[in-house]
KEKETOR-12486 format. One record per residue: residue in one letter; residue number from 1; x, y, z of N, C-alpha, C, O in turn. Coordinates in Angstrom, 2 decimals. Layout:
N
<resn=A resi=NUM n.px=X n.py=Y n.pz=Z ca.px=X ca.py=Y ca.pz=Z c.px=X c.py=Y c.pz=Z o.px=X o.py=Y o.pz=Z> $
...
end
This chain:
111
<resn=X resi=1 n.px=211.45 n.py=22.98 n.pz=138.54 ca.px=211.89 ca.py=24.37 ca.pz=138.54 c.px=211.50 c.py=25.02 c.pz=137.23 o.px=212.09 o.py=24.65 o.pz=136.21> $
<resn=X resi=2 n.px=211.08 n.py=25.45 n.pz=137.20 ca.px=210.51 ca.py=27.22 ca.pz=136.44 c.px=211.58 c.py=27.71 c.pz=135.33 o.px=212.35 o.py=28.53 o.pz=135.82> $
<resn=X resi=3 n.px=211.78 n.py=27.49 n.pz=134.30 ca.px=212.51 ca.py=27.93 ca.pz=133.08 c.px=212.10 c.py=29.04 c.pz=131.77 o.px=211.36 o.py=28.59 o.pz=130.89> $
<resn=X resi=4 n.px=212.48 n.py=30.14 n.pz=131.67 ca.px=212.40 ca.py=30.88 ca.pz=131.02 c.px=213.38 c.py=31.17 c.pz=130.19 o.px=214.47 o.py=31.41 o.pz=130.72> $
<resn=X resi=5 n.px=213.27 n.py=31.25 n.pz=128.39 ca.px=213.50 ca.py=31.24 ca.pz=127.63 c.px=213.47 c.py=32.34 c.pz=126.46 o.px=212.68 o.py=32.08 o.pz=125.56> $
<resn=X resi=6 n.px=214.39 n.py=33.80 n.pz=126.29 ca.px=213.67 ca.py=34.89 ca.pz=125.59 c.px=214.62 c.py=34.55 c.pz=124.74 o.px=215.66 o.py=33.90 o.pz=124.81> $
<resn=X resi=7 n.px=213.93 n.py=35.26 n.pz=123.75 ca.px=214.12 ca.py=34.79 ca.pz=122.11 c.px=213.63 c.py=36.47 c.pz=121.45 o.px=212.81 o.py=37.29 o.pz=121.87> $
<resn=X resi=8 n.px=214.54 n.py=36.49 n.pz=120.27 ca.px=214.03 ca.py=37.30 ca.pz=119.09 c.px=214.95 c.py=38.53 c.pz=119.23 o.px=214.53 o.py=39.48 o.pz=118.56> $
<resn=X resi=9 n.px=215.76 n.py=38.71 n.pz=119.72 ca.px=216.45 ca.py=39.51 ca.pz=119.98 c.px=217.44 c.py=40.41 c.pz=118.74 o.px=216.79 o.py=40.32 o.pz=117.70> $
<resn=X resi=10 n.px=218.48 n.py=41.05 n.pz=118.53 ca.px=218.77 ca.py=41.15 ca.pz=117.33 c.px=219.22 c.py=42.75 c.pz=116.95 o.px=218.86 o.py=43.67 o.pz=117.68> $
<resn=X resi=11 n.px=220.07 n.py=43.00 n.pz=115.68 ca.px=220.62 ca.py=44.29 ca.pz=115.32 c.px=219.55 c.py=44.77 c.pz=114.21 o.px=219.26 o.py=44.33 o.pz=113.10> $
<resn=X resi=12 n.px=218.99 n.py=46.07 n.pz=115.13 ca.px=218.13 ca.py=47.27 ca.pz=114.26 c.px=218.32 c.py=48.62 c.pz=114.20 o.px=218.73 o.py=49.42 o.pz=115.05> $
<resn=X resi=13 n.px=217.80 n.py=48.82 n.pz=112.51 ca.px=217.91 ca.py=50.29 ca.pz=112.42 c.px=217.22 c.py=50.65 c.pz=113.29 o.px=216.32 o.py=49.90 o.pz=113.68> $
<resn=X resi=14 n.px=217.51 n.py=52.45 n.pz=114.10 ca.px=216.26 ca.py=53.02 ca.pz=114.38 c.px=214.60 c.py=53.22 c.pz=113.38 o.px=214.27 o.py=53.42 o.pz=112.21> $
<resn=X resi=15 n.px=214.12 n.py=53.07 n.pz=114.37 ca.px=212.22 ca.py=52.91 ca.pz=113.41 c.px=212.02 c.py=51.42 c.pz=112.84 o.px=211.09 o.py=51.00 o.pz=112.14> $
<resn=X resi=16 n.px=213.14 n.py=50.74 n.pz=113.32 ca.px=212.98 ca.py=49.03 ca.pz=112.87 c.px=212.04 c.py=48.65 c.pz=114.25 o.px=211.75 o.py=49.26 o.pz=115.28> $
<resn=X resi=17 n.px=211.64 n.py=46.86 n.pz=113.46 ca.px=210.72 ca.py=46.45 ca.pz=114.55 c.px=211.23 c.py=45.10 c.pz=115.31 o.px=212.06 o.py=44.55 o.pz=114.59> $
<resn=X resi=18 n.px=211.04 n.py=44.49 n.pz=116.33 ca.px=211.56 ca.py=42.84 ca.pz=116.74 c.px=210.31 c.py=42.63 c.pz=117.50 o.px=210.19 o.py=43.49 o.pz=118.37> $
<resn=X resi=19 n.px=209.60 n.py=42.00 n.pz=117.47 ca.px=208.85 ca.py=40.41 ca.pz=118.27 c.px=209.83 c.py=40.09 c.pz=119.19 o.px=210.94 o.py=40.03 o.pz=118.65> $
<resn=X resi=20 n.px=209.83 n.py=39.79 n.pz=120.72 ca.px=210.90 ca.py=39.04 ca.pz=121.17 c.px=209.46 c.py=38.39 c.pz=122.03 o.px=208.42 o.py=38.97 o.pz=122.36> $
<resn=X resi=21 n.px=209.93 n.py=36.93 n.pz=122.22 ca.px=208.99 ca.py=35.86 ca.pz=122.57 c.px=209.76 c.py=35.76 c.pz=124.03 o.px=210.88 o.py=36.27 o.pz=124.04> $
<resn=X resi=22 n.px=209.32 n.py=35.18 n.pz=125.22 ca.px=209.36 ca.py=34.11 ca.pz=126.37 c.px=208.44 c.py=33.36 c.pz=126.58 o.px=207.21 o.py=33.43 o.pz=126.64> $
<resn=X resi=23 n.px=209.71 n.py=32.15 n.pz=126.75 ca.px=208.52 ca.py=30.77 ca.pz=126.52 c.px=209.31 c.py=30.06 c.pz=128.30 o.px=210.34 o.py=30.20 o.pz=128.96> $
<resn=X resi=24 n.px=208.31 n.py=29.49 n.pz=128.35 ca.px=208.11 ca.py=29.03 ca.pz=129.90 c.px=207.63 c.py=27.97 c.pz=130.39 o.px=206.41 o.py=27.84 o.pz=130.40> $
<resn=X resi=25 n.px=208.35 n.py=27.10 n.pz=130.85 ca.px=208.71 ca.py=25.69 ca.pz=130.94 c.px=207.25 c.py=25.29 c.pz=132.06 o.px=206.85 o.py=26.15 o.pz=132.85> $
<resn=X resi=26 n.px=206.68 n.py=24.11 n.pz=131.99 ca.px=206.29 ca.py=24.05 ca.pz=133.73 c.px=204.14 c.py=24.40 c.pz=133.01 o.px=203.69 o.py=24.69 o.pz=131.90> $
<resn=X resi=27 n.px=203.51 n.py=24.15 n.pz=134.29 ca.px=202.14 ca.py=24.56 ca.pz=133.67 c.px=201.75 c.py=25.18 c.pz=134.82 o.px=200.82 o.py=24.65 o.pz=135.43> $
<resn=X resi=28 n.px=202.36 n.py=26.37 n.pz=135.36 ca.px=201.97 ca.py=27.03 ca.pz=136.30 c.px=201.97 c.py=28.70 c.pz=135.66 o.px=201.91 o.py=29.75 o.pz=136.29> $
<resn=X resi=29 n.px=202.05 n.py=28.49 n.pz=134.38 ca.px=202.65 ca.py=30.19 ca.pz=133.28 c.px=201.68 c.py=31.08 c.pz=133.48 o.px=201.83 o.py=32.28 o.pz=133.68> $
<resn=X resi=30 n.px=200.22 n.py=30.23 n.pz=133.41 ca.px=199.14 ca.py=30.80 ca.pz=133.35 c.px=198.28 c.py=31.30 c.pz=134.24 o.px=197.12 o.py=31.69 o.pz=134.12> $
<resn=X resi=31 n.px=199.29 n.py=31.24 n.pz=135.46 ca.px=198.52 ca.py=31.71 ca.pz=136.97 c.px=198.85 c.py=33.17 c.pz=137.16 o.px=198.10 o.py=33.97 o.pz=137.71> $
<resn=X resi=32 n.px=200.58 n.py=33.60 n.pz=136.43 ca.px=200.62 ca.py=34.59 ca.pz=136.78 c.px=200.84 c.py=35.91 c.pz=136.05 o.px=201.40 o.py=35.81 o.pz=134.96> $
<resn=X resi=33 n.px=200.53 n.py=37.00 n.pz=136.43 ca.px=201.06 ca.py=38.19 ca.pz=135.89 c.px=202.76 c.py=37.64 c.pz=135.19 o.px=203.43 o.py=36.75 o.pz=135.72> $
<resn=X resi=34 n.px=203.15 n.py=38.37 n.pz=133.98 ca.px=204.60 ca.py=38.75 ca.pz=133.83 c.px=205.18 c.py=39.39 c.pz=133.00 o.px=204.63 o.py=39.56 o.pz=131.91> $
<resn=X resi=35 n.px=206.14 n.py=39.78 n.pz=133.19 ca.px=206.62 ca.py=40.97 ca.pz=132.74 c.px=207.81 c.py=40.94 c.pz=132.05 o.px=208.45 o.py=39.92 o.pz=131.78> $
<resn=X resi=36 n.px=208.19 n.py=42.47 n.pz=131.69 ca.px=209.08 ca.py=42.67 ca.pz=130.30 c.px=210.30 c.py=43.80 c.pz=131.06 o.px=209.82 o.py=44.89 o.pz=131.39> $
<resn=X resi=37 n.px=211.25 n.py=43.68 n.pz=131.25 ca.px=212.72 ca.py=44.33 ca.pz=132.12 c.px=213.54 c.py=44.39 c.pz=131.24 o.px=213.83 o.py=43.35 o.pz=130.65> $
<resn=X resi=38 n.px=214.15 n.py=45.62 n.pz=130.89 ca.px=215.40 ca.py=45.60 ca.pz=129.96 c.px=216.08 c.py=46.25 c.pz=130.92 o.px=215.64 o.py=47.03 o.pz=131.76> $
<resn=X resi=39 n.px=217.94 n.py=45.64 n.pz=130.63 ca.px=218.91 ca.py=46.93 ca.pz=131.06 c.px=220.00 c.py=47.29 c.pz=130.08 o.px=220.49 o.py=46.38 o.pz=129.41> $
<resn=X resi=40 n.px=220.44 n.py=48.53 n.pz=129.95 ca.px=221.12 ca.py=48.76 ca.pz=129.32 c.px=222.84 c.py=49.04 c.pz=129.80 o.px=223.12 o.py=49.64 o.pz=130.83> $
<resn=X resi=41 n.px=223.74 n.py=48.57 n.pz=128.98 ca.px=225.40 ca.py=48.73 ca.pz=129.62 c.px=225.11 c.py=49.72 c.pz=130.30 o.px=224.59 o.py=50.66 o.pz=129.71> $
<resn=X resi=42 n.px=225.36 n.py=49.81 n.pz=131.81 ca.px=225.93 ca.py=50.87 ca.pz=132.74 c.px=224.39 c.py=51.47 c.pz=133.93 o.px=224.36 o.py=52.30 o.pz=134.84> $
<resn=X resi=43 n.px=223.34 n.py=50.57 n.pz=133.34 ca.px=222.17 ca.py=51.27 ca.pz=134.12 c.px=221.61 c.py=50.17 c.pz=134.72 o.px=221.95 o.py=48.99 o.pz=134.59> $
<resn=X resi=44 n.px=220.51 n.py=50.76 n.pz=135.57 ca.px=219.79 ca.py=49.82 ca.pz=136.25 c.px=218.93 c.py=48.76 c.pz=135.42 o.px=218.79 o.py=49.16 o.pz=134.26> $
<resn=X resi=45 n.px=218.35 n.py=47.58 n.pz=135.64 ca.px=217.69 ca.py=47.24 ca.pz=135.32 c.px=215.89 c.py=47.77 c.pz=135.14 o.px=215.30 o.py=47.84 o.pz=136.22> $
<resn=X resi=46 n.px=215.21 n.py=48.06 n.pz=134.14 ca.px=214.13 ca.py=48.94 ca.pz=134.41 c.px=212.80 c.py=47.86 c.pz=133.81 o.px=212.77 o.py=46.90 o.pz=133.05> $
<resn=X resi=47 n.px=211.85 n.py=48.56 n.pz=134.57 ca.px=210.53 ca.py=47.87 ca.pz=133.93 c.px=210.14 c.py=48.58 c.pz=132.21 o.px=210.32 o.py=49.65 o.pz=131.63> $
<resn=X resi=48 n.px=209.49 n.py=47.19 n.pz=131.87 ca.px=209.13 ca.py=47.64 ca.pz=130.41 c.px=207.75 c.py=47.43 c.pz=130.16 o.px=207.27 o.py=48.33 o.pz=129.47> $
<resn=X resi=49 n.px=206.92 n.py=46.49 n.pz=130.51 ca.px=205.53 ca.py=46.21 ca.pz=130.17 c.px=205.48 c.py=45.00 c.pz=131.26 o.px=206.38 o.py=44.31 o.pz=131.72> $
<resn=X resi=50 n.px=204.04 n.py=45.02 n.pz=131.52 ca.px=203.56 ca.py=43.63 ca.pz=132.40 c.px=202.05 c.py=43.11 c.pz=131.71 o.px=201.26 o.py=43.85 o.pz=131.13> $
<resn=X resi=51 n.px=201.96 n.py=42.19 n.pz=131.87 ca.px=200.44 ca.py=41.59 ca.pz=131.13 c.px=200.14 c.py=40.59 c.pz=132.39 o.px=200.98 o.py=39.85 o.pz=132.89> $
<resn=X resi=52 n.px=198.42 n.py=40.75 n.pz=132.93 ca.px=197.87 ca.py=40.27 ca.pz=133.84 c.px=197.61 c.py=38.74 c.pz=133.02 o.px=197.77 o.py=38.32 o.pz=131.87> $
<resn=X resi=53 n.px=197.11 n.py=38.19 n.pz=134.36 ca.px=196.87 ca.py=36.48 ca.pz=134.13 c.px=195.39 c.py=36.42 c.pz=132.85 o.px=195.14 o.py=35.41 o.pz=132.20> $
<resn=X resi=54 n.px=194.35 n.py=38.07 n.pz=132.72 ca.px=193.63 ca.py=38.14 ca.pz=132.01 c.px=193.79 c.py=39.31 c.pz=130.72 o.px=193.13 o.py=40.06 o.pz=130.00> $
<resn=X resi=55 n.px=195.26 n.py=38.86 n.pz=131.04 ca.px=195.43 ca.py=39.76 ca.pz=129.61 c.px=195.38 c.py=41.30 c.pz=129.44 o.px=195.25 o.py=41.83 o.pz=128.34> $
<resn=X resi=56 n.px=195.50 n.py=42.00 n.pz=130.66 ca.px=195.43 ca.py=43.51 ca.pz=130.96 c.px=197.12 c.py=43.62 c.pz=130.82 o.px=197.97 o.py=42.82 o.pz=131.21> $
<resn=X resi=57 n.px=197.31 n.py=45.06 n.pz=130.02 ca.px=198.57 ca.py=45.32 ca.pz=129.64 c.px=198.94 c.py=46.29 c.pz=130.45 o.px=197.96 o.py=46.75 o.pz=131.03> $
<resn=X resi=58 n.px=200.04 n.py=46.86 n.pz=130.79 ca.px=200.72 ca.py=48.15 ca.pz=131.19 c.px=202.23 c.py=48.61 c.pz=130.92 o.px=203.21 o.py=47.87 o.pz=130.89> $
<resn=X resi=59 n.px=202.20 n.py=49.82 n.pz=130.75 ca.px=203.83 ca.py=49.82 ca.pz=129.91 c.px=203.83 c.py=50.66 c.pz=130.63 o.px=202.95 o.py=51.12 o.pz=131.35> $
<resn=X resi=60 n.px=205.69 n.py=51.12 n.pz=130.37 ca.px=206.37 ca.py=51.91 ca.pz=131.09 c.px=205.78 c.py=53.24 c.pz=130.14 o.px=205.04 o.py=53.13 o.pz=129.16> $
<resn=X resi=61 n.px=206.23 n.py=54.31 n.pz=130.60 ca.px=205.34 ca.py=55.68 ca.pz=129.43 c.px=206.97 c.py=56.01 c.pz=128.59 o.px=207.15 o.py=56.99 o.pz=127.86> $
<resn=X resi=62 n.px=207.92 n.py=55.03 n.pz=128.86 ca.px=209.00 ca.py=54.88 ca.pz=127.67 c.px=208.73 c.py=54.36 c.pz=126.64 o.px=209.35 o.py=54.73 o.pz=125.64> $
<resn=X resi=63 n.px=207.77 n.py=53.37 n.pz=126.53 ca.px=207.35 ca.py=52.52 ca.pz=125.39 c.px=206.11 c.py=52.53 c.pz=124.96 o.px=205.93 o.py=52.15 o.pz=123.80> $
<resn=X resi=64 n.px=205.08 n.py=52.90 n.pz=125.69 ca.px=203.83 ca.py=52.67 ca.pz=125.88 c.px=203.17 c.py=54.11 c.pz=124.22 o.px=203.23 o.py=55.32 o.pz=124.04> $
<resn=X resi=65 n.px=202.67 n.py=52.99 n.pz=123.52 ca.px=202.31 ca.py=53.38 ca.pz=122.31 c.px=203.04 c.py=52.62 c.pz=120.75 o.px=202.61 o.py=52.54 o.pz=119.60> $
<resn=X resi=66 n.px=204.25 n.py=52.19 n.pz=121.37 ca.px=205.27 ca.py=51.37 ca.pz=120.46 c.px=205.44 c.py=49.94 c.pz=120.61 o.px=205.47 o.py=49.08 o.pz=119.72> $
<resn=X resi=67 n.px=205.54 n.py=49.82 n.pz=121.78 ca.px=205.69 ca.py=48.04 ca.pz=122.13 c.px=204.41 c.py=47.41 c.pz=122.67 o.px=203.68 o.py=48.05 o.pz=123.43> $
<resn=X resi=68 n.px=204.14 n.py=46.26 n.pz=122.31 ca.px=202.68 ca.py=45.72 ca.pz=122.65 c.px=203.13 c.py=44.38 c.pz=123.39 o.px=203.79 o.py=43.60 o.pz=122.69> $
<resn=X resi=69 n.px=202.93 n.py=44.07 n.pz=124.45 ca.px=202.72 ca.py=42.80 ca.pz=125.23 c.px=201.57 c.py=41.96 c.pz=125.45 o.px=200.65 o.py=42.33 o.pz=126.17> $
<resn=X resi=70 n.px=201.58 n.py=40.87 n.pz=124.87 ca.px=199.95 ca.py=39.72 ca.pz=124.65 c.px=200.92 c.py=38.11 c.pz=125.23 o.px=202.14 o.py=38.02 o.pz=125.38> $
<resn=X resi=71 n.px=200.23 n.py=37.40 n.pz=125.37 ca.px=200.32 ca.py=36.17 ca.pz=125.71 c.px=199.45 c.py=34.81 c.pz=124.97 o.px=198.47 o.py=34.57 o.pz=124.28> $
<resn=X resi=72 n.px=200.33 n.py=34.28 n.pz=125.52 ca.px=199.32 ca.py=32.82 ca.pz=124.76 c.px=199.61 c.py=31.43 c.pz=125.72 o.px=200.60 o.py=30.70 o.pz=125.59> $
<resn=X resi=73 n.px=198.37 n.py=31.23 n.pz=126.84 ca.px=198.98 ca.py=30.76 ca.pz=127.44 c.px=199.21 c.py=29.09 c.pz=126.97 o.px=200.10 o.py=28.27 o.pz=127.22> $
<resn=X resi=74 n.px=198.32 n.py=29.06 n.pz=126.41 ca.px=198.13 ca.py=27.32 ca.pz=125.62 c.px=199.58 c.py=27.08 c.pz=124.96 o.px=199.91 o.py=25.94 o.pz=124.63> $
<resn=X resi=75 n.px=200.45 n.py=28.18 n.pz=124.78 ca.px=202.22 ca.py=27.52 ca.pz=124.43 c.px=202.73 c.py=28.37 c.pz=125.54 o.px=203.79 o.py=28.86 o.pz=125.14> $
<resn=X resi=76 n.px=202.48 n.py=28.75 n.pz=126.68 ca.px=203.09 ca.py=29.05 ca.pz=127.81 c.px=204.17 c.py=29.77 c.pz=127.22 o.px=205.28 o.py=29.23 o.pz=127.31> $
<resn=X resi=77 n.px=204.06 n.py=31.32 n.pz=126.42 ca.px=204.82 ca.py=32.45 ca.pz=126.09 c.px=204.13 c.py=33.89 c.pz=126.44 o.px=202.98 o.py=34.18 o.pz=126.76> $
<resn=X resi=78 n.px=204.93 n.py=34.42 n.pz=126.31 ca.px=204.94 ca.py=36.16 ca.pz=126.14 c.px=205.48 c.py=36.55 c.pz=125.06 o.px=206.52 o.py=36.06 o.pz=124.62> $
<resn=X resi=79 n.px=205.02 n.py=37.21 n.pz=124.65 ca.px=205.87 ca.py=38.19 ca.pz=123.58 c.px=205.65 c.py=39.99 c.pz=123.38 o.px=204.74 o.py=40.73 o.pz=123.73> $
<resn=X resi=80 n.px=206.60 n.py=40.18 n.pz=122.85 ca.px=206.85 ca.py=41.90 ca.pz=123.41 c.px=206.84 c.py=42.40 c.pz=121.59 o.px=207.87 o.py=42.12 o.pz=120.97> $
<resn=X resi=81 n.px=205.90 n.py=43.00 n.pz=120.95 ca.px=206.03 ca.py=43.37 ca.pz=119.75 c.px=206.48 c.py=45.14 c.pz=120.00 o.px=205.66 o.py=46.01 o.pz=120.31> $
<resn=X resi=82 n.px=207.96 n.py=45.36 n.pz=119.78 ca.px=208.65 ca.py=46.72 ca.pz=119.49 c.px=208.82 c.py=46.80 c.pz=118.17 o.px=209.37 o.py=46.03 o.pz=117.38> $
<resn=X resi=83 n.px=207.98 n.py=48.42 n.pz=117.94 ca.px=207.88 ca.py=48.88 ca.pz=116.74 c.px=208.54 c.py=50.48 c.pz=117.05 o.px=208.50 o.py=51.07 o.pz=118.13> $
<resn=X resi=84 n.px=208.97 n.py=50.84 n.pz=116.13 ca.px=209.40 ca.py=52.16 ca.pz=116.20 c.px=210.85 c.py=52.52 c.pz=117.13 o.px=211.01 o.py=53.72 o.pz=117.36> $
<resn=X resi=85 n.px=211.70 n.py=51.77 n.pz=117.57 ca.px=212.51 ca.py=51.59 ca.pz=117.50 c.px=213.44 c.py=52.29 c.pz=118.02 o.px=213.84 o.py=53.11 o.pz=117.20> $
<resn=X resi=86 n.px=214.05 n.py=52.36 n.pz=119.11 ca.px=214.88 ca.py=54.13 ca.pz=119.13 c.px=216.54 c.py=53.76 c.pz=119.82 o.px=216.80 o.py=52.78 o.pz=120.51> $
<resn=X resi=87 n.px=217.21 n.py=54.51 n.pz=119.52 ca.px=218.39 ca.py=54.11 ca.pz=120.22 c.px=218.60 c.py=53.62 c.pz=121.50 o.px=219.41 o.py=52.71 o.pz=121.71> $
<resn=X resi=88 n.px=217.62 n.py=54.40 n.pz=122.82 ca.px=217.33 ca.py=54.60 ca.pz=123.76 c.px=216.67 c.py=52.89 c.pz=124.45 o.px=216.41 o.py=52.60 o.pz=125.61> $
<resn=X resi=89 n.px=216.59 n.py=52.22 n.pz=123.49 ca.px=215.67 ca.py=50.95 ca.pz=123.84 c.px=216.68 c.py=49.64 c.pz=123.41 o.px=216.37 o.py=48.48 o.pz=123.13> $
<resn=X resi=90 n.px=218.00 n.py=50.30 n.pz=123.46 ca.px=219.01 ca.py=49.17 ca.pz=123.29 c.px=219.19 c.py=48.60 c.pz=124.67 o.px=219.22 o.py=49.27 o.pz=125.70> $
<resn=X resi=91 n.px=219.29 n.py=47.37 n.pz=124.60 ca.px=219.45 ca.py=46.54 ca.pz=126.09 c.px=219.21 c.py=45.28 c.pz=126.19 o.px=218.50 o.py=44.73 o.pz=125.35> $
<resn=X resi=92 n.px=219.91 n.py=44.36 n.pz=127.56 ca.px=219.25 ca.py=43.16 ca.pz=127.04 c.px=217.57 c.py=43.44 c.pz=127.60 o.px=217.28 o.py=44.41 o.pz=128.31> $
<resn=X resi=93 n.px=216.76 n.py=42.62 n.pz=127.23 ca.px=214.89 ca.py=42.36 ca.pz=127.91 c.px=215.08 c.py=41.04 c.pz=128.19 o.px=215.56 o.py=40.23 o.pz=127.40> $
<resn=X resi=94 n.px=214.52 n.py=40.67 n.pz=129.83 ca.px=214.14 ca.py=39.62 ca.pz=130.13 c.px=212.82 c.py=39.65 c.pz=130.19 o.px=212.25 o.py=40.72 o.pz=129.97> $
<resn=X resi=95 n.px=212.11 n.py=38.50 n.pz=130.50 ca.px=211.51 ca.py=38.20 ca.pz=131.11 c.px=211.38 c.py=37.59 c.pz=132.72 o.px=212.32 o.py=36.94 o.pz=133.17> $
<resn=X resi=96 n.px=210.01 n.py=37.85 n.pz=133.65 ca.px=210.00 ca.py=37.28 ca.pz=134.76 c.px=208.36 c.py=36.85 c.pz=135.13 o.px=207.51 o.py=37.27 o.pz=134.33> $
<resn=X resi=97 n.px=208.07 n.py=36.35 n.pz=135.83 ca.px=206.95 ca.py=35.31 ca.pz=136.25 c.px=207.42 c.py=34.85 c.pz=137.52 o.px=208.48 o.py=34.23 o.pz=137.46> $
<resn=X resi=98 n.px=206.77 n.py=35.02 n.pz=139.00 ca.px=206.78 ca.py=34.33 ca.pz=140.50 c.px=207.97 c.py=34.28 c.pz=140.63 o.px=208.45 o.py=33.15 o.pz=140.71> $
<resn=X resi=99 n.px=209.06 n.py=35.64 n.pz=140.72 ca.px=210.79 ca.py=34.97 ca.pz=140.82 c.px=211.25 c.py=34.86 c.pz=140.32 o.px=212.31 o.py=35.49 o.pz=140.37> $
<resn=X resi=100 n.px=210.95 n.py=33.77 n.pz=139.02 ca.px=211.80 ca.py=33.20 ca.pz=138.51 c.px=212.13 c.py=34.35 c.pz=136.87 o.px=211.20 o.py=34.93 o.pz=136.31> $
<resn=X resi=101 n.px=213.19 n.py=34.43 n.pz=136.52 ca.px=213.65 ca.py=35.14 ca.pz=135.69 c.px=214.89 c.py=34.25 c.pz=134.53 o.px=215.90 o.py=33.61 o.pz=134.82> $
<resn=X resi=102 n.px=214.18 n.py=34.62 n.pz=132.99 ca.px=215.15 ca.py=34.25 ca.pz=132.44 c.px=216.46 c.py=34.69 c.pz=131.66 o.px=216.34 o.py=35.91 o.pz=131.53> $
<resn=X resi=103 n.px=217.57 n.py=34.31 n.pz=131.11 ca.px=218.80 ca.py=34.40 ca.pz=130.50 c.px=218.91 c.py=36.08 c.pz=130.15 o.px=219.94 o.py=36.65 o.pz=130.51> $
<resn=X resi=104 n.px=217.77 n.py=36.90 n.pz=129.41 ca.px=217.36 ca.py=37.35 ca.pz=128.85 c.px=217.84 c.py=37.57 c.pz=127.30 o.px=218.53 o.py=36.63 o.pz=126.91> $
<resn=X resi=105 n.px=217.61 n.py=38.66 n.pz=126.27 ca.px=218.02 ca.py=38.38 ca.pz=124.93 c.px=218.39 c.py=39.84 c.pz=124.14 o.px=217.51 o.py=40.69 o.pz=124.00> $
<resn=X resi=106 n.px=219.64 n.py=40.02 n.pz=123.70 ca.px=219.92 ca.py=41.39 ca.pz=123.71 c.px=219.37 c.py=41.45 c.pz=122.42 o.px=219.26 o.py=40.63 o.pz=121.51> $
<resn=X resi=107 n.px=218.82 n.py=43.46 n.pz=122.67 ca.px=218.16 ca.py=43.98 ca.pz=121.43 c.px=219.48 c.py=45.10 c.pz=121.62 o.px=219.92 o.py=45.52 o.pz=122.69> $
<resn=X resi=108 n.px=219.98 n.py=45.45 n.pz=120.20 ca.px=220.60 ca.py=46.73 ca.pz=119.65 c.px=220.13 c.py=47.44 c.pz=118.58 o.px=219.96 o.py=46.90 o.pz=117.49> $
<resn=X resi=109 n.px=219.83 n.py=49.02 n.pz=118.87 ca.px=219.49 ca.py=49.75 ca.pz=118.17 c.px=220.22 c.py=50.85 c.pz=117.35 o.px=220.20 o.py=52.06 o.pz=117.57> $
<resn=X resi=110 n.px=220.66 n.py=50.40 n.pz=116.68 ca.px=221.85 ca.py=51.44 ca.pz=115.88 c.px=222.05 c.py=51.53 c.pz=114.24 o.px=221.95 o.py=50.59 o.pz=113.46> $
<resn=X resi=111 n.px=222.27 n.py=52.53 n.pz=114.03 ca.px=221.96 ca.py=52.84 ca.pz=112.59 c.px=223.63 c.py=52.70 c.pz=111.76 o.px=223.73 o.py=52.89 o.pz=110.55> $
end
């Protein structure tokens, strides 16, 4: 079974930055598309970025210019580099890959 692991999570000023990593158990990481979901207390769960099996990015046009999504599949991770920071982007972020979805890892943005 399929284990996902997000990491890097953490308390920031606004215009602060976090790296948050998912790392992913198993050697099937590299077959698929996956993606970046935050939700915040009281809302839906929303899309945040996805990165193809060749490394093609796409963001939500909430983030898209601030947060960067790359992979590495040789340590079977993702990582989500948020820069610029805004209140609005407090929430936990998971990660997901074929279903399977992990713990995820809360980011707070507050001054």
């Amino acid at each position: 079974q399929v284990q996902l692991v997000e990491s890097g999570g953490g308390l920031v000023q606004p215009g602060g930055s976090l790296t948050l990593s998912c790392v992913a158990s198993g050697s099937i990481f590299s077959l698929y598309l996956v993606s970046w979901f935050r939700q915040a207390p009281g809302k839906e769960r929303e899309f945040v970025a996805h990165i193809s099996t060749g490394g093609d990015a796409y963001y939500s046009d909430s983030v898209k210019g601030r947060f960067t999504i790359s992979r590495d599949n040789a340590k079977n991770t993702v990582y989500l580099q948020m820069n610029n920071l805004r209140f609005e982007d407090t929430g936990t972020y998971f990660c997901t890959f074929g279903g399977n979805w992990g713990q995820g890892t809360q980011v707070t943005v507050s001054s």
